[in-house]
Each structure stands twice: as structure tokens, then as C-alpha cells.
N, C-alpha and C positions, 0 to 999 in steps of 0.2 A: 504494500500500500504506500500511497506518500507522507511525505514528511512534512508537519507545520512547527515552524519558529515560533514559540509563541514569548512574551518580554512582559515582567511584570511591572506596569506604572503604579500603582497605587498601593498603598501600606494598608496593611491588615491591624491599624490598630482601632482601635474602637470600632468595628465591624463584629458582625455576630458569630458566634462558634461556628456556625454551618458555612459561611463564607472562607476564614481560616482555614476549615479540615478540607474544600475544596481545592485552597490553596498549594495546599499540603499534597493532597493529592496528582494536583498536578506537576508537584517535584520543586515547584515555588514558597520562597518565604522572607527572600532578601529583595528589595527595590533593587528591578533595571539587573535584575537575572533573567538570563535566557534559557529556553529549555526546548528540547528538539523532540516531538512526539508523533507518535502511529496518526493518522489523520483519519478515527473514527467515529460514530453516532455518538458514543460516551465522551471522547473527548469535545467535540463541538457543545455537549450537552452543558458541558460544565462551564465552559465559554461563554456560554448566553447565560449563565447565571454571575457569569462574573463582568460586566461587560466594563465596569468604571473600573477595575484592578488587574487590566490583561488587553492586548493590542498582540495580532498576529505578524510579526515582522517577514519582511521578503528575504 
């Protein structure tokens, strides 16, 4: 499958548990880390919940 760049902008602090363990999930928890993932239904899924703490880089 393809690969998406995904870069986190936004800081998990005062955001809700569920938002952080997403973070977490996606291998993210320092500002302006990048992370290189499987491009599938779960990861998009998690992407649209996070849309102000995550930007898909080219």
C-alpha cells in the first residue's frame, strides 16, 4: 500500500484523553515530529479526528 507523511502541529496539552491516546497511536507526541504510515481506512480515520493537531506532509 502507500505511504503518508503525516507532521504533528498542535500540542496535546489541555486536549482530552481520547485525543492524546490517538496521538499516541499514531507514533506522535513531540510538536513538528514526522511519522511515515500504511495509508489505510484506520489511519485516515484517526486523521479526521484529529484535524487541528496533524497536517499530511508531501
Amino acid at each position: 500500500m502507500a505511504k503518508i507523511k503525516i507532521k504533528q502541529i498542535g500540542s496535546p496539552i489541555r486536549r482530552p484523553a481520547h485525543q492524546r491516546e490517538t496521538l499516541i497511536g499514531l507514533g506522535l507526541n513531540k510538536m513538528n515530529r514526522v511519522v511515515e504510515l500504511e495509508d489505510t481506512p484506520e489511519v485516515r480515520g484517526a486523521l479526521r479526528k484529529l484535524p487541528h493537531m496533524v497536517v499530511i506532509v508531501d
